[in-house]
N, CA, C, O and CB atoms as a CASP TS submission, in Angstrom:
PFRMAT TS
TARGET T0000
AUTHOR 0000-0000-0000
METHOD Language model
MODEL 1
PARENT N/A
ATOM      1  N   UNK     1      74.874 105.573 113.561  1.00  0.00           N
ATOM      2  CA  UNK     1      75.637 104.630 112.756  1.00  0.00           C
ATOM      3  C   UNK     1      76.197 103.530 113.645  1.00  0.00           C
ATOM      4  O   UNK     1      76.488 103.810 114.808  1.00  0.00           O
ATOM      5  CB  UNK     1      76.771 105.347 111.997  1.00  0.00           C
ATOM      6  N   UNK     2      76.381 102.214 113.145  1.00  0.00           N
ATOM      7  CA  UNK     2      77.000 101.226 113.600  1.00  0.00           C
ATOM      8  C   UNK     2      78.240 100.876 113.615  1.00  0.00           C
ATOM      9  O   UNK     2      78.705  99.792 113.967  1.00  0.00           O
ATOM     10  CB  UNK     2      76.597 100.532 113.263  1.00  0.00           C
ATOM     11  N   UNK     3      78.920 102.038 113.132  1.00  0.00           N
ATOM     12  CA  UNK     3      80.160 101.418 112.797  1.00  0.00           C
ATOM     13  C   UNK     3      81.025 101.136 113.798  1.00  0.00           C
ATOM     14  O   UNK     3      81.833 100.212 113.879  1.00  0.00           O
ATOM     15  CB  UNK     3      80.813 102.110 111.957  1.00  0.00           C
ATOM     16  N   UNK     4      80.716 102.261 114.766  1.00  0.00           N
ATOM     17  CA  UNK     4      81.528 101.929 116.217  1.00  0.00           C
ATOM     18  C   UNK     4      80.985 100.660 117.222  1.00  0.00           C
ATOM     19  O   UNK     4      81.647 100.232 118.167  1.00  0.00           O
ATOM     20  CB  UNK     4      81.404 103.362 117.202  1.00  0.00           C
ATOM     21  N   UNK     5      79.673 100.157 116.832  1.00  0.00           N
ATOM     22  CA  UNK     5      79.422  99.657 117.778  1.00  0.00           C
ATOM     23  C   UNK     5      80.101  98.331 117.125  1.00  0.00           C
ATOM     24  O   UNK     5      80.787  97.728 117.950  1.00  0.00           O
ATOM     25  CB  UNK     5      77.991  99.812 118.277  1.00  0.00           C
ATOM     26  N   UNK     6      80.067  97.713 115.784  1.00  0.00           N
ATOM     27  CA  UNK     6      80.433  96.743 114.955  1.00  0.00           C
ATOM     28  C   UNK     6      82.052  96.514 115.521  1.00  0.00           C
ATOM     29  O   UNK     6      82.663  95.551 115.981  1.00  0.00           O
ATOM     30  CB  UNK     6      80.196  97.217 113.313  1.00  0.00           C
ATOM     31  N   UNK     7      82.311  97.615 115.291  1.00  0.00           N
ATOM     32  CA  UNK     7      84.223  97.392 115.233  1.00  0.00           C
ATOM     33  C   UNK     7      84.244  96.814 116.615  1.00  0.00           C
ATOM     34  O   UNK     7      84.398  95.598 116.729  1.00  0.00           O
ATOM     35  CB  UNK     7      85.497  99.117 115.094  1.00  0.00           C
ATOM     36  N   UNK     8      84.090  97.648 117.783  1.00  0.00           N
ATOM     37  CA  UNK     8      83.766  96.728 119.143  1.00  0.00           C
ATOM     38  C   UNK     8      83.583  95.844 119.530  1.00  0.00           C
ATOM     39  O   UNK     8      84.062  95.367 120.560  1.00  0.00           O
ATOM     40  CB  UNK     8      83.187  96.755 119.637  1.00  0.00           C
ATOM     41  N   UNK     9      82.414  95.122 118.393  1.00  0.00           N
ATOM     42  CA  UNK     9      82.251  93.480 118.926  1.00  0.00           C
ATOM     43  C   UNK     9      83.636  92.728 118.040  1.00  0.00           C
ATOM     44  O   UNK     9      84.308  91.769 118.420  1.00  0.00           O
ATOM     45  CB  UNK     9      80.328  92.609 118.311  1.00  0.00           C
ATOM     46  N   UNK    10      83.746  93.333 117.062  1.00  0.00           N
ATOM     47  CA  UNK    10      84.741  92.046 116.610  1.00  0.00           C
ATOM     48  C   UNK    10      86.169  92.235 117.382  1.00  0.00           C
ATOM     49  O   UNK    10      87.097  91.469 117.123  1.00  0.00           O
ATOM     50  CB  UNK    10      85.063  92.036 114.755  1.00  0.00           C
ATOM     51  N   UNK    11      86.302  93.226 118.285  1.00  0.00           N
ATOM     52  CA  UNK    11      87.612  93.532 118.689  1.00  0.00           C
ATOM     53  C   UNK    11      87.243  92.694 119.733  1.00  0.00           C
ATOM     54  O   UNK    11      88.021  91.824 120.124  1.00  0.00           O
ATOM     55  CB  UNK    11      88.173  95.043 118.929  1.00  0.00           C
ATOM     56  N   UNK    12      86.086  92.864 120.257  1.00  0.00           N
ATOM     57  CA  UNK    12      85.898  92.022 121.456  1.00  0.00           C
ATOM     58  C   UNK    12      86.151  90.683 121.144  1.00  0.00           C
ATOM     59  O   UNK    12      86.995  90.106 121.830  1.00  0.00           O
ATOM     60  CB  UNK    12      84.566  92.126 122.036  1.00  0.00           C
ATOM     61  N   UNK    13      85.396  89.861 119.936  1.00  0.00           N
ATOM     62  CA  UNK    13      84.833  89.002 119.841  1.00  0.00           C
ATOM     63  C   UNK    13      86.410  88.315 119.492  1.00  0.00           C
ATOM     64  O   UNK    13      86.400  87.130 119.826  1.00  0.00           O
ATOM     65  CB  UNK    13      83.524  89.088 118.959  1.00  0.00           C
ATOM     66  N   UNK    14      87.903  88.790 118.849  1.00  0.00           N
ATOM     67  CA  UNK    14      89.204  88.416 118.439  1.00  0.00           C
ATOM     68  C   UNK    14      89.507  88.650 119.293  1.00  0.00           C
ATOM     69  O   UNK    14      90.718  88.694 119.075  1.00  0.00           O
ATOM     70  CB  UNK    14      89.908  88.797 117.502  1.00  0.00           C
ATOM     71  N   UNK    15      89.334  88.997 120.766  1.00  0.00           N
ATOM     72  CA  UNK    15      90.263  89.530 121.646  1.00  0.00           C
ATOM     73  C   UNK    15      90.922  90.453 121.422  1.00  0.00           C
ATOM     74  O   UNK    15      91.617  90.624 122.424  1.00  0.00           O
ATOM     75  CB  UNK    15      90.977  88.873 121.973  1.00  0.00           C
ATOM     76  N   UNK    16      91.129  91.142 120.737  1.00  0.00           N
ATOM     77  CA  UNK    16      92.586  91.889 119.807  1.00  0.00           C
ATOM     78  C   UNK    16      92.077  93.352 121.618  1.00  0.00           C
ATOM     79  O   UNK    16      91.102  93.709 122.280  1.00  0.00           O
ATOM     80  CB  UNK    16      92.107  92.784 116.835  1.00  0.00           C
ATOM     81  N   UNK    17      93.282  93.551 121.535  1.00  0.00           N
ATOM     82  CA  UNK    17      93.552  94.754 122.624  1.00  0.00           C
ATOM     83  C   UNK    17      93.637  96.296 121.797  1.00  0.00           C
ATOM     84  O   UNK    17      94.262  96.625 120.789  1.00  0.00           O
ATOM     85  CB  UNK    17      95.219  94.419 123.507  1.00  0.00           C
ATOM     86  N   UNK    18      92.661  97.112 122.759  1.00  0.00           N
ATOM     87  CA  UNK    18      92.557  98.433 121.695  1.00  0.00           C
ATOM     88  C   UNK    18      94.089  98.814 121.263  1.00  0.00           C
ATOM     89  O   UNK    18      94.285  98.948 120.055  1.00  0.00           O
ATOM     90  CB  UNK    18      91.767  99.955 122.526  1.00  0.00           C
ATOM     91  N   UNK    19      95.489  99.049 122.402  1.00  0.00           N
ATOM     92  CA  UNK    19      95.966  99.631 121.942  1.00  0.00           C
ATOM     93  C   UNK    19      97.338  99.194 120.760  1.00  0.00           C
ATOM     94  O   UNK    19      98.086  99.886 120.069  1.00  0.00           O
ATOM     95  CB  UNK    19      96.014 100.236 122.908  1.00  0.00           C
ATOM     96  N   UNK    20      97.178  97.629 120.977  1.00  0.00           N
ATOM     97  CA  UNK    20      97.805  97.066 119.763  1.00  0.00           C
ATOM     98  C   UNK    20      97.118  96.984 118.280  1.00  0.00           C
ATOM     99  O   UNK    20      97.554  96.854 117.136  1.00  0.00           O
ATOM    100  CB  UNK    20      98.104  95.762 120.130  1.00  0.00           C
ATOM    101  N   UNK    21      95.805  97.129 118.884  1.00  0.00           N
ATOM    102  CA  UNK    21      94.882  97.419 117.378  1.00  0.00           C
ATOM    103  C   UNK    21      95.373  98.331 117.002  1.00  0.00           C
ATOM    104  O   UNK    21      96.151  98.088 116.079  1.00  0.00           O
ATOM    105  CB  UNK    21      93.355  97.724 117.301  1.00  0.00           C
ATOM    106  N   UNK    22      95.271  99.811 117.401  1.00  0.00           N
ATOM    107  CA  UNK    22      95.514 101.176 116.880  1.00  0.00           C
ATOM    108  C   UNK    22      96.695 101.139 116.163  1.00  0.00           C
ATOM    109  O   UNK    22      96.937 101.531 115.021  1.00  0.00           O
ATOM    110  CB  UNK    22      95.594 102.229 117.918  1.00  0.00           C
ATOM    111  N   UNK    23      97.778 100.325 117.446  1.00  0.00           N
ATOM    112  CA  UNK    23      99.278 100.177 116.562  1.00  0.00           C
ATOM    113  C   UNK    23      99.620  99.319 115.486  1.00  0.00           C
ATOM    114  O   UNK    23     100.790  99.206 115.121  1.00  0.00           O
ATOM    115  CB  UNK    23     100.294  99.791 117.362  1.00  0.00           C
ATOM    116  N   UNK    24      98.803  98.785 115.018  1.00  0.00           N
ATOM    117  CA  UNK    24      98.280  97.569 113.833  1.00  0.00           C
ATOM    118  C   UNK    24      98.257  98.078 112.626  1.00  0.00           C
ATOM    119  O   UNK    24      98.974  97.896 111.642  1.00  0.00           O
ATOM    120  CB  UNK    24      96.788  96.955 113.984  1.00  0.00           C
ATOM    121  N   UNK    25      96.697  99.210 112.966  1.00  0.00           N
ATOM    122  CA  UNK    25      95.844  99.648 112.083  1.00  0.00           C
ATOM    123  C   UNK    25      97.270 100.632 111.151  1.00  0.00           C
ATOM    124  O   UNK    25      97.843 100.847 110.083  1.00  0.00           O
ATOM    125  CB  UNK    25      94.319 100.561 112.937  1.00  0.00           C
ATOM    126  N   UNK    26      97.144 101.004 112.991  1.00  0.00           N
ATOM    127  CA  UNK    26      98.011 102.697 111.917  1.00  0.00           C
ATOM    128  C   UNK    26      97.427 104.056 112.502  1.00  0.00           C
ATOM    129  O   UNK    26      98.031 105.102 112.269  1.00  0.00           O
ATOM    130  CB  UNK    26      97.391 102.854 109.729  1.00  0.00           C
ATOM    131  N   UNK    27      96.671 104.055 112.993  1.00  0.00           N
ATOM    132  CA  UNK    27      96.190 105.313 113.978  1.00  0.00           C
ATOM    133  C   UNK    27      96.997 105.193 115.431  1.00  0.00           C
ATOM    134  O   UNK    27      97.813 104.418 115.930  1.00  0.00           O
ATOM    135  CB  UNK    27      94.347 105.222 114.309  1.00  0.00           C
ATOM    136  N   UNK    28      96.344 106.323 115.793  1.00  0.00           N
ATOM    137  CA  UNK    28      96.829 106.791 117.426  1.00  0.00           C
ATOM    138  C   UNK    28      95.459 105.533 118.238  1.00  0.00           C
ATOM    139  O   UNK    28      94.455 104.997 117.769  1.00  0.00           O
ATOM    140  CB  UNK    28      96.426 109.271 117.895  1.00  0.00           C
ATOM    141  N   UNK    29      95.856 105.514 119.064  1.00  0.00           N
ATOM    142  CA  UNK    29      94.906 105.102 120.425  1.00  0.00           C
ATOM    143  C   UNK    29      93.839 106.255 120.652  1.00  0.00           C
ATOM    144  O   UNK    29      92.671 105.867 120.615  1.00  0.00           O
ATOM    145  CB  UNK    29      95.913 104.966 121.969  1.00  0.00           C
ATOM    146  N   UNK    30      94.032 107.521 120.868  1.00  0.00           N
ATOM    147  CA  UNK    30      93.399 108.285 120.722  1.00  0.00           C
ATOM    148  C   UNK    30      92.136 108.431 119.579  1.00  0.00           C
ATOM    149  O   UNK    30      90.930 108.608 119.750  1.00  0.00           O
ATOM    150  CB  UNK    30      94.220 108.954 120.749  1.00  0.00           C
ATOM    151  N   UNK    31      92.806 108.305 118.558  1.00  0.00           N
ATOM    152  CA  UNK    31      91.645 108.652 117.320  1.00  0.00           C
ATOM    153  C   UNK    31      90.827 106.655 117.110  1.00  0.00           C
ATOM    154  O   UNK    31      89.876 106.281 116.423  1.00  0.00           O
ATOM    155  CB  UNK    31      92.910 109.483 115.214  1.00  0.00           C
ATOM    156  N   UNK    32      91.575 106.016 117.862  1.00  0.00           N
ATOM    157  CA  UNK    32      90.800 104.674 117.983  1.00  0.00           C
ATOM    158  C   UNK    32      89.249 105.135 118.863  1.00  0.00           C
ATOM    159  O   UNK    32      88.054 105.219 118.580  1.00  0.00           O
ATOM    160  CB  UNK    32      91.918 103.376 118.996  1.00  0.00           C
ATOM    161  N   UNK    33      90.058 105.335 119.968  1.00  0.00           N
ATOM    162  CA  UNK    33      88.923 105.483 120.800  1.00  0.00           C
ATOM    163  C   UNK    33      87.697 106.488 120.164  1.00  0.00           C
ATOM    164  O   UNK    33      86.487 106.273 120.088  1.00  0.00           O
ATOM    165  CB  UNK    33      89.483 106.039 122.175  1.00  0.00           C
ATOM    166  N   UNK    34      88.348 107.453 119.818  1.00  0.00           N
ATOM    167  CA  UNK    34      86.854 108.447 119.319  1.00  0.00           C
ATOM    168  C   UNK    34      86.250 108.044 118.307  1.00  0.00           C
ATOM    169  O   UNK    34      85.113 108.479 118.121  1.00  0.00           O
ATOM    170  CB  UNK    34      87.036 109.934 118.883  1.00  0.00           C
ATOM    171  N   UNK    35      86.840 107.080 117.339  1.00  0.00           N
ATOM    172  CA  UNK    35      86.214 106.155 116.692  1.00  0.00           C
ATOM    173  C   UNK    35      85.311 104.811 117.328  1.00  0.00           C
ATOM    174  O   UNK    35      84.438 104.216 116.695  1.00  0.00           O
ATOM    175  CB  UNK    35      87.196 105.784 115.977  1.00  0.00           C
ATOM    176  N   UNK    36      85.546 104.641 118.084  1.00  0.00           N
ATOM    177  CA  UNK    36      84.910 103.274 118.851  1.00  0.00           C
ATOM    178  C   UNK    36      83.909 104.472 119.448  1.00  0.00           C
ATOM    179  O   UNK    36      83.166 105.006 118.625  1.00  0.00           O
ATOM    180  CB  UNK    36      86.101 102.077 120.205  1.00  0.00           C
ATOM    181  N   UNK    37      83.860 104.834 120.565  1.00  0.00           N
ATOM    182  CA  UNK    37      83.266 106.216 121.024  1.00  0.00           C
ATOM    183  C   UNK    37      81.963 106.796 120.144  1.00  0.00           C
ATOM    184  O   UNK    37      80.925 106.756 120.805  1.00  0.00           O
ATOM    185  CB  UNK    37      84.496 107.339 120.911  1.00  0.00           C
ATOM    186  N   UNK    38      81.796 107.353 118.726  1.00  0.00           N
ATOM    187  CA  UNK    38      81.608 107.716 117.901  1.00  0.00           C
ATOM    188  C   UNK    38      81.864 109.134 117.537  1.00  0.00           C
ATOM    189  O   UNK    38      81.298 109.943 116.802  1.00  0.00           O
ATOM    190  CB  UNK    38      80.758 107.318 117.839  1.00  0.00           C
ATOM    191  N   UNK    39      82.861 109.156 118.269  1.00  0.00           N
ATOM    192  CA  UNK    39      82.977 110.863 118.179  1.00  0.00           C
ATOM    193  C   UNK    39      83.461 111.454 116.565  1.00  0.00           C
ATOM    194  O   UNK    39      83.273 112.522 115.983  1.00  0.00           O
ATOM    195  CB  UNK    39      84.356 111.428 119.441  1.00  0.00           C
ATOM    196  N   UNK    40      84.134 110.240 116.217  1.00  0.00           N
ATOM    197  CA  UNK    40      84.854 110.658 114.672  1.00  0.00           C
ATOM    198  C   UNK    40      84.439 109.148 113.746  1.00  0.00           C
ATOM    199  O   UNK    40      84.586 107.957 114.019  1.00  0.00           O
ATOM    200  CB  UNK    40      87.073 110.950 114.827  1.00  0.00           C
ATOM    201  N   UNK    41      83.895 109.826 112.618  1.00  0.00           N
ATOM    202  CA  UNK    41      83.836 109.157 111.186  1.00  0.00           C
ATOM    203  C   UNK    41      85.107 108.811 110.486  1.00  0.00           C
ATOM    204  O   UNK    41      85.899 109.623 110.010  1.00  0.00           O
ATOM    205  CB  UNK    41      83.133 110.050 110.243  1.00  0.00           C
ATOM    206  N   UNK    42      85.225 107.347 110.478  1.00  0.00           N
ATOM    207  CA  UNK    42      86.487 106.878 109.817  1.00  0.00           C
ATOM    208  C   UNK    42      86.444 107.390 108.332  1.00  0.00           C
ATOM    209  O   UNK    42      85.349 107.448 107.774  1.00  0.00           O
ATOM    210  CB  UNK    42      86.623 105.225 109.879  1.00  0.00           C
ATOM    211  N   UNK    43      87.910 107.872 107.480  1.00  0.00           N
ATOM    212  CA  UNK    43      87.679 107.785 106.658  1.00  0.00           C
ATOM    213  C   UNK    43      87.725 106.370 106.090  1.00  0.00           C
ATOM    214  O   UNK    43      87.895 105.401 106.830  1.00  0.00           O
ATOM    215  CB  UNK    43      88.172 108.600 106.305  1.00  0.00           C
ATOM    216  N   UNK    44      87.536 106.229 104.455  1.00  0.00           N
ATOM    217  CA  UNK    44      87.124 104.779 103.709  1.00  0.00           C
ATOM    218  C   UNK    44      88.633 104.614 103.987  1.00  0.00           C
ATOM    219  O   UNK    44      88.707 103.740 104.851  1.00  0.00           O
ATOM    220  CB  UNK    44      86.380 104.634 101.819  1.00  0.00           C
ATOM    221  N   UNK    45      90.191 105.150 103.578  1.00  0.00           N
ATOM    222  CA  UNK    45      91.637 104.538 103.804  1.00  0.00           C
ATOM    223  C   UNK    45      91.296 103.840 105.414  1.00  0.00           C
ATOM    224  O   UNK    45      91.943 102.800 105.533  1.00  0.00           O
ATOM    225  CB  UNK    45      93.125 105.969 103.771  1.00  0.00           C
ATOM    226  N   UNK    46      90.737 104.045 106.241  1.00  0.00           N
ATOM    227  CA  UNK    46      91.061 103.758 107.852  1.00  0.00           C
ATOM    228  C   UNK    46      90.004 102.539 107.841  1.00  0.00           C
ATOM    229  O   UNK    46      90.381 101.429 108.216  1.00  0.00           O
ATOM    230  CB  UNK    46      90.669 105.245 109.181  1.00  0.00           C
ATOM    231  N   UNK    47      88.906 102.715 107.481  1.00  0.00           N
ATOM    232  CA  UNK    47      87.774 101.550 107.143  1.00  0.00           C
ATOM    233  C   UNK    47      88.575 100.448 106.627  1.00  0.00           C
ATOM    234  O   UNK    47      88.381  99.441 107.308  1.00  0.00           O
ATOM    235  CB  UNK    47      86.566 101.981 105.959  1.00  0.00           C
ATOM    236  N   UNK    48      89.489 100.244 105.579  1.00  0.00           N
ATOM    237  CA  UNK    48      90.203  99.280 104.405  1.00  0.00           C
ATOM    238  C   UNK    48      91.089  99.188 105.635  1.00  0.00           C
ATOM    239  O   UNK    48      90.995  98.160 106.305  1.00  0.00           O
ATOM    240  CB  UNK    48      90.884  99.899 102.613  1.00  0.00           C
ATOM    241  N   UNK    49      92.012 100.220 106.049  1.00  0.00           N
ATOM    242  CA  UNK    49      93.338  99.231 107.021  1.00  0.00           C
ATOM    243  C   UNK    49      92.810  98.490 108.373  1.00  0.00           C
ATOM    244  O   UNK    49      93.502  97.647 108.943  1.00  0.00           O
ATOM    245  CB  UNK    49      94.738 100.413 107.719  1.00  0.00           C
ATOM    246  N   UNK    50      91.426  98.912 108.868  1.00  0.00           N
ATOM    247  CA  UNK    50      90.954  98.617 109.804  1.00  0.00           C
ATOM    248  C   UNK    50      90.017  96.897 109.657  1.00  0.00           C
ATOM    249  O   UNK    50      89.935  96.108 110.598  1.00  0.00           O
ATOM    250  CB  UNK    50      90.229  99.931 110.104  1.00  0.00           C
ATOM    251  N   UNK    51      89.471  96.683 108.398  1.00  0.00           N
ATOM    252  CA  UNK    51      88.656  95.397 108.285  1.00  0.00           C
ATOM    253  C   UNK    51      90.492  94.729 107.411  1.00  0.00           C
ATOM    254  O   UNK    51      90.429  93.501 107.476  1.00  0.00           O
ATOM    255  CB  UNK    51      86.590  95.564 106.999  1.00  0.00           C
ATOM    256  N   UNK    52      91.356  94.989 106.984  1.00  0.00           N
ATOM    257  CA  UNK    52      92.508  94.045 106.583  1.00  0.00           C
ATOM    258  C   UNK    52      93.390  93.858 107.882  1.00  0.00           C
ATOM    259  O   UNK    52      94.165  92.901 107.882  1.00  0.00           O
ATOM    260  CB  UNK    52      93.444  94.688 105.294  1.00  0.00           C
ATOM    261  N   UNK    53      93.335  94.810 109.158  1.00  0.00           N
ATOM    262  CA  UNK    53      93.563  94.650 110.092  1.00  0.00           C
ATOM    263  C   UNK    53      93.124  93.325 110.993  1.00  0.00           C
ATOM    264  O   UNK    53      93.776  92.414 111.504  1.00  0.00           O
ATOM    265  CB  UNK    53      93.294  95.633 110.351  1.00  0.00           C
ATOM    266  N   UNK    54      91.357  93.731 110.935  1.00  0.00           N
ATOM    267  CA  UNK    54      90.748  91.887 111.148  1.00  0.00           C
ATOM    268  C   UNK    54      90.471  91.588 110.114  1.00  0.00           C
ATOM    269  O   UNK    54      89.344  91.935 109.764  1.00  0.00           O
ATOM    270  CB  UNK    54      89.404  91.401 112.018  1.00  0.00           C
ATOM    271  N   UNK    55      91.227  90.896 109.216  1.00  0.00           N
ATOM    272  CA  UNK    55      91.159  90.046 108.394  1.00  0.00           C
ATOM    273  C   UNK    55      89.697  89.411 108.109  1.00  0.00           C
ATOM    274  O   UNK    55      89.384  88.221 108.136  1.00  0.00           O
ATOM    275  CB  UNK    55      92.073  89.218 108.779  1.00  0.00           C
ATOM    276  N   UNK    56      88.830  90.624 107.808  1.00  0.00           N
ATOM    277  CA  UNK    56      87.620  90.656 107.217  1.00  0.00           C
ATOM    278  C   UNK    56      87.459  90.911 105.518  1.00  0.00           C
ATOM    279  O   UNK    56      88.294  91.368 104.737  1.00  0.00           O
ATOM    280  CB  UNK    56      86.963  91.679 107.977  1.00  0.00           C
ATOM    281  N   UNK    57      86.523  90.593 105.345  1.00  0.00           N
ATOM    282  CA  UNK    57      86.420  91.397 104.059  1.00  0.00           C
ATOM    283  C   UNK    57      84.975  93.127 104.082  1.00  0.00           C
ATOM    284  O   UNK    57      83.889  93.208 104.655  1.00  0.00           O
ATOM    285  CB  UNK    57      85.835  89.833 102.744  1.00  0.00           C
ATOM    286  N   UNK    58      85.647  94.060 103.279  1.00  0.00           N
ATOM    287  CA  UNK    58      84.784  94.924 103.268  1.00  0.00           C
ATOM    288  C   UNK    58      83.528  95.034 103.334  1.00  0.00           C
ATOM    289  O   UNK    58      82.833  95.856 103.932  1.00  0.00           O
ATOM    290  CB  UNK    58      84.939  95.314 102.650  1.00  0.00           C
ATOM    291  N   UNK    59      83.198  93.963 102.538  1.00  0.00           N
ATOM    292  CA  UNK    59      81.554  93.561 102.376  1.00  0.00           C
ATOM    293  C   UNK    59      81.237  92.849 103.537  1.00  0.00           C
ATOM    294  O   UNK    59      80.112  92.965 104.021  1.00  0.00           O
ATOM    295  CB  UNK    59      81.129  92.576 101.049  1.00  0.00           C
ATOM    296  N   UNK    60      82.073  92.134 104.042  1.00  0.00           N
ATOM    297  CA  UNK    60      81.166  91.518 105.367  1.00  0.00           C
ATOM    298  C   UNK    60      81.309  92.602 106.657  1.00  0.00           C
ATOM    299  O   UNK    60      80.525  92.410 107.587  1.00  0.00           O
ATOM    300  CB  UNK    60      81.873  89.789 105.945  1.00  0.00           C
ATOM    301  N   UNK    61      82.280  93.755 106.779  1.00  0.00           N
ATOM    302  CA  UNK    61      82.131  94.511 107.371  1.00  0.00           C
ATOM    303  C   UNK    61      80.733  95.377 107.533  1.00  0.00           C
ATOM    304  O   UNK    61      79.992  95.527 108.504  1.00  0.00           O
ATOM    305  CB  UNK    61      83.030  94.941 107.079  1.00  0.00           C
ATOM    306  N   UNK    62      80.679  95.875 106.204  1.00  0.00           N
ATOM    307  CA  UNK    62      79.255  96.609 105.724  1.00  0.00           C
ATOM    308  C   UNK    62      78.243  95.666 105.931  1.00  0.00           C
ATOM    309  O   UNK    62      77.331  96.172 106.585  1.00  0.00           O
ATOM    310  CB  UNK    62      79.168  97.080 104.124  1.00  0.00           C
ATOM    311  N   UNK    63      78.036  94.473 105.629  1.00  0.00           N
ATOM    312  CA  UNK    63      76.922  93.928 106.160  1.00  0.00           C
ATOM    313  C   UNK    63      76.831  93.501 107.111  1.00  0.00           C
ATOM    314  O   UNK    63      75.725  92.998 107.307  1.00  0.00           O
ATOM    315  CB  UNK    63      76.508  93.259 105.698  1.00  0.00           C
ATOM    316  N   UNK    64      77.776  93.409 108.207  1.00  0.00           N
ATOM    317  CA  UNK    64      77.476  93.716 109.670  1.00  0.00           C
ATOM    318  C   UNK    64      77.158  95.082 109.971  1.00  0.00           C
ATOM    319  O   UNK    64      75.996  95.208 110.355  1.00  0.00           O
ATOM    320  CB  UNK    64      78.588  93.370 110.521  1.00  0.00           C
ATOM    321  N   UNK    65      77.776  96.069 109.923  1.00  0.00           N
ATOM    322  CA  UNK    65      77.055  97.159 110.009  1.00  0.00           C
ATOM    323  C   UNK    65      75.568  97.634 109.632  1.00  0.00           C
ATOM    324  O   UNK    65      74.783  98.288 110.319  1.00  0.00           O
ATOM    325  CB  UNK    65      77.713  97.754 109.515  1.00  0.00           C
ATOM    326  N   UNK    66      75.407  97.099 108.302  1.00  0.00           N
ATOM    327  CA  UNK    66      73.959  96.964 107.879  1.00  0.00           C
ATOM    328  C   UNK    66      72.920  96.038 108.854  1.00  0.00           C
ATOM    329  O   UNK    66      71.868  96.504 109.291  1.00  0.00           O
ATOM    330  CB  UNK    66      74.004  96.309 106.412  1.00  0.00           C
ATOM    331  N   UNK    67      73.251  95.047 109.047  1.00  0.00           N
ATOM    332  CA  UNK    67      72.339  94.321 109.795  1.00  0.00           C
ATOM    333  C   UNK    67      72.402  95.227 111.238  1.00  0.00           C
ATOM    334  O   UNK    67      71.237  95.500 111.525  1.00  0.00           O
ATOM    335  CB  UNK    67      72.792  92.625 109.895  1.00  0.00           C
ATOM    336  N   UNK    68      73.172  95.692 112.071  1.00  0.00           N
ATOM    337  CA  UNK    68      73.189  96.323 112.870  1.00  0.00           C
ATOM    338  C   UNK    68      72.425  97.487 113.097  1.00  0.00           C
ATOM    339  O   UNK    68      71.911  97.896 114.138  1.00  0.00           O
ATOM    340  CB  UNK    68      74.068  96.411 112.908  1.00  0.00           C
ATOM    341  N   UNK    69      72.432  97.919 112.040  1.00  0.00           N
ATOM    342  CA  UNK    69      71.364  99.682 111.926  1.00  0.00           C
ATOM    343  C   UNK    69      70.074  98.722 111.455  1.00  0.00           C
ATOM    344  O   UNK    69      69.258  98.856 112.367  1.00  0.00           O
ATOM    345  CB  UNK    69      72.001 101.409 110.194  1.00  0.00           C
ATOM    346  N   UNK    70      69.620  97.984 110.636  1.00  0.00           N
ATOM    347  CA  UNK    70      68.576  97.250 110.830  1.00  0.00           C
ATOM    348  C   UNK    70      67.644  96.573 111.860  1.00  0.00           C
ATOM    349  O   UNK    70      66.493  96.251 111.565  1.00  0.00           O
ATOM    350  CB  UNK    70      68.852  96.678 110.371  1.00  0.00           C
ATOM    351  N   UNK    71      68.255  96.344 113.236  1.00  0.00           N
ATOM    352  CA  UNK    71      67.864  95.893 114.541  1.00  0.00           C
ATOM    353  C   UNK    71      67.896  97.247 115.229  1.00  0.00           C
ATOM    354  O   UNK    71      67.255  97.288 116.279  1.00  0.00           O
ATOM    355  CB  UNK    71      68.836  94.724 115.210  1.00  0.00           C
ATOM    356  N   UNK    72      68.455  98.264 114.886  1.00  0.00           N
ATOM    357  CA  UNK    72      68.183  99.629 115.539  1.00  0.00           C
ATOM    358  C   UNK    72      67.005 100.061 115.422  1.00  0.00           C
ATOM    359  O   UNK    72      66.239 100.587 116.230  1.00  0.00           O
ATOM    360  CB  UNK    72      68.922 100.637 115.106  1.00  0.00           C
ATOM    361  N   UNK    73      66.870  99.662 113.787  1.00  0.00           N
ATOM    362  CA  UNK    73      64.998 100.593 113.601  1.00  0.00           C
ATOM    363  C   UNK    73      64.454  99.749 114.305  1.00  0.00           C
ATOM    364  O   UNK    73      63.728 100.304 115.130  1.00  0.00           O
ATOM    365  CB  UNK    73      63.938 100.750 111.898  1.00  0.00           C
ATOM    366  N   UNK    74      64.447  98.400 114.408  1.00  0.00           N
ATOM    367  CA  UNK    74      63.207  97.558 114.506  1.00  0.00           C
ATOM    368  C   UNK    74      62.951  97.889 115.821  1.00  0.00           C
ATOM    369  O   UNK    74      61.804  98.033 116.244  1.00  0.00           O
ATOM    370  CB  UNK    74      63.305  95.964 114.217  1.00  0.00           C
ATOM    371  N   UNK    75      64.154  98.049 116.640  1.00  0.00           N
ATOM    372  CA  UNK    75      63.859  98.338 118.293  1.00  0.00           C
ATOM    373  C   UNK    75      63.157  99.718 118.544  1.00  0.00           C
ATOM    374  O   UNK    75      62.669 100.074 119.616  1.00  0.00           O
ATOM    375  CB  UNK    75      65.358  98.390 119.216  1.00  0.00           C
ATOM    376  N   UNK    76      63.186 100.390 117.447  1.00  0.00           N
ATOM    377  CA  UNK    76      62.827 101.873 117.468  1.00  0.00           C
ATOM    378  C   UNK    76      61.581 102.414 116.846  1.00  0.00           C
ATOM    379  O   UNK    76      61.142 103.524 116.546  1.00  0.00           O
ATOM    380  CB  UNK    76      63.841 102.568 116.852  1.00  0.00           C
ATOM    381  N   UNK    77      61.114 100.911 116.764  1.00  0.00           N
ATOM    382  CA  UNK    77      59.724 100.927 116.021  1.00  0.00           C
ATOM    383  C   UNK    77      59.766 101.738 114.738  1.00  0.00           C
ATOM    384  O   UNK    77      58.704 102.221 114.347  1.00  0.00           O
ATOM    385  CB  UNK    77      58.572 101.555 116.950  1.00  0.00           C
ATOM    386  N   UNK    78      60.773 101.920 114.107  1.00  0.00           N
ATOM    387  CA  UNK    78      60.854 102.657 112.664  1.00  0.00           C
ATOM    388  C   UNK    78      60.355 101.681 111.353  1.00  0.00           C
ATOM    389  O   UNK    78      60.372 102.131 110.207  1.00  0.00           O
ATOM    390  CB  UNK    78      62.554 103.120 112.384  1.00  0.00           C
TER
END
């Protein structure tokens, strides 16, 4: 899944610092990281405080993510 790799670039891409993100969002730093990481699946409440966090919208979240797992197959010859 893309979701960790997605959230990454836009944290990168806003500058935003992991551990004022976490304190933003509403999670620990901890459960940020294993989310960025991929160790843990956000739930959909953490997905919603996390894209109103960057002042995204849901759908353009998901379709970055979508386009993202889309350049995965292609590299993967799928």
């Amino acid at each position: 899944m893309c979701f960790n790799l997605v959230l990454h670039q836009l944290l990168q891409k806003k500058n935003y610092p992991i551990a004022r993100f976490a304190r933003d969002v509403g999670i620990t730093r901890s459960h940020l990281y294993r989310l960025l990481n991929g160790v843990n699946s956000p739930t959909l409440e953490t997905v919603k405080l996390i894209v109103d966090t960057l002042d995204i919208s849901l759908t353009e979240f998901i379709s970055l993510i979508e386009k993202c797992e889309q350049l995965n197959k292609k590299s993967k010859g799928a």
